[in-house]
C-alpha positions as CSV (number, residue, x, y, z in Angstrom):
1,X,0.0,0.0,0.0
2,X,1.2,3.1,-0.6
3,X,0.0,6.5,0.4
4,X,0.5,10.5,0.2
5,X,-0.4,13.7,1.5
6,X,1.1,16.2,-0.8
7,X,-0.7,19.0,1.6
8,X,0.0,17.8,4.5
9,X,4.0,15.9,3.4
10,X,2.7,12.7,4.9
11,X,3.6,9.1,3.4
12,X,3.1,5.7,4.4
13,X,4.2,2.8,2.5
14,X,3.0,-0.9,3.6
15,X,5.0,-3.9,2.5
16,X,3.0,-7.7,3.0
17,X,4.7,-10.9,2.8
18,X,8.0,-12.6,3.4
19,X,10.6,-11.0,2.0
20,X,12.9,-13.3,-0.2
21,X,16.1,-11.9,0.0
22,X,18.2,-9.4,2.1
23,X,18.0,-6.9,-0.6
24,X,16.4,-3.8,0.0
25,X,13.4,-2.0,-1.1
26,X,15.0,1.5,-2.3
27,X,12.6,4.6,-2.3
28,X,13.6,8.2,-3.7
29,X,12.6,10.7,-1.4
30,X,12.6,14.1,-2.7
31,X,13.5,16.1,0.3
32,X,14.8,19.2,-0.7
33,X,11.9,20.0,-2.3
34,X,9.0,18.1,-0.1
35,X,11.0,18.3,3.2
36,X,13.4,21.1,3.4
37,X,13.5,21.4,7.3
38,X,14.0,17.5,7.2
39,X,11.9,14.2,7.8
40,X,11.1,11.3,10.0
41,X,11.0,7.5,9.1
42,X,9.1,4.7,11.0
43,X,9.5,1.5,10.6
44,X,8.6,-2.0,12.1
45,X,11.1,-4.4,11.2
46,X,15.0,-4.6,9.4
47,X,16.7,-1.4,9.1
48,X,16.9,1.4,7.1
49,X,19.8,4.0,5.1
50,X,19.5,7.2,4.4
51,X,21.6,7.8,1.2
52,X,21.4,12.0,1.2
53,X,23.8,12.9,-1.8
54,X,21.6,11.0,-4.1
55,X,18.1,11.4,-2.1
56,X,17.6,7.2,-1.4
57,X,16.2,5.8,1.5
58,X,17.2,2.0,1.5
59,X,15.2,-0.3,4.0
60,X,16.9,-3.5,4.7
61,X,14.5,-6.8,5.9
62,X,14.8,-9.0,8.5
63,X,15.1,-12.1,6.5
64,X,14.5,-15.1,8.8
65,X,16.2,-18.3,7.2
């Protein structure tokens, strides 16, 4: 699921399933322009990177094996 607020700068983005690998999901986020005085990131489960110079946030699963 993926959601936005353009008004109001609020996203969510829902993942279901089991992830198969360790790879990560990858999302641009365009915050120079949406988020100027800077943002906040939730998350449940894994990890996540925030890539500034190139505007990526990488989220990392928790892979049970």
């Amino acid at each position: 699921m993926l959601f936005f607020d353009s008004f109001a700068k609020y996203g969510v983005t829902m993942f279901e399933g089991t992830p198969v690998s360790d790879a990560p999901t990858v999302m641009y986020v365009p915050d120079e322009f949406q988020y100027p005085d800077g943002f906040e990131v939730r998350y449940t489960s894994g990890h996540v990177d925030w890539d500034s110079a190139n505007h990526l946030l990488y989220w990392y699963p928790h892979v049970n094996r």
